[in-house]
N, C-alpha and C positions, 0 to 999 in steps of 0.2 A: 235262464239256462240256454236258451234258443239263441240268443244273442251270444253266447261264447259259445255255443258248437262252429255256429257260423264264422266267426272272427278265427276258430281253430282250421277250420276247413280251406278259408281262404289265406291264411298263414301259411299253411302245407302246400298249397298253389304255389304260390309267390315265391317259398321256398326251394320247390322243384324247378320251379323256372332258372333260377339264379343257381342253382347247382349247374344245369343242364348249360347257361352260358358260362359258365367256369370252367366247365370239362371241355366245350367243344374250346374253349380259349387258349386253353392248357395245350390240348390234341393240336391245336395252328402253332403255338410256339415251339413244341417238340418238334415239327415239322420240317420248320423254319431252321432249327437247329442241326436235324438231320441233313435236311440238303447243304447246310453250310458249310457240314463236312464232308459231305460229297463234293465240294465245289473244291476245297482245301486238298482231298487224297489225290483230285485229278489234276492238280498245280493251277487251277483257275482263278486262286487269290492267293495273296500273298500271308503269310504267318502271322504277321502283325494286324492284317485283316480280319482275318478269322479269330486271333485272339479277342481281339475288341467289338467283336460282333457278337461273338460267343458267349463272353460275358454280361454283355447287352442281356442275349435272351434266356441267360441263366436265370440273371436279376429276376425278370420280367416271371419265369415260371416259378421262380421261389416268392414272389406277391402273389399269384396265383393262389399257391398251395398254400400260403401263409391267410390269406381270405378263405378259403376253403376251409380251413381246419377251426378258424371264428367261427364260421357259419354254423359245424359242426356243432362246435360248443355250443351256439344258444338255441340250436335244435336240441338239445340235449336237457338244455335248462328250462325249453320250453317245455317237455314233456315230463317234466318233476313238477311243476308247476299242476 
């Protein structure tokens, strides 16, 4: 029993960790995004720039979220368990 509190204890570590780079990954690409369009309203690239950049860090934050929401589940599955 000692031996699964502990393998629980260090699961929920491991797991807070990996939440915690998800988020701050997530928070850099919104970022990234934001100033892009900052960069686009003040005419300092061009349309076609910003489209294809934009789209880049869409991709990028929908793998985020889409990792995130797995995680989710088998934190979930872990604790039915």
């Amino acid at each position: 029993m000692q031996i699964l509190e502990r393998l629980h204890k260090q699961e929920i570590e491991e797991r807070y960790d990996i939440a915690d780079m998800q988020h701050s990954t997530l928070e850099e690409f919104e970022k990234e995004r934001n100033k892009l369009l900052d960069m686009s309203l003040r005419g300092m690239i061009q349309d076609e720039v910003f489209e294809a950049k934009d789209k880049e860090l869409r991709d990028k934050i929908s793998k985020v979220k889409a990792v995130n929401k797995d995680a989710q589940e088998r934190d979930k599955n872990w604790y039915e368990i």
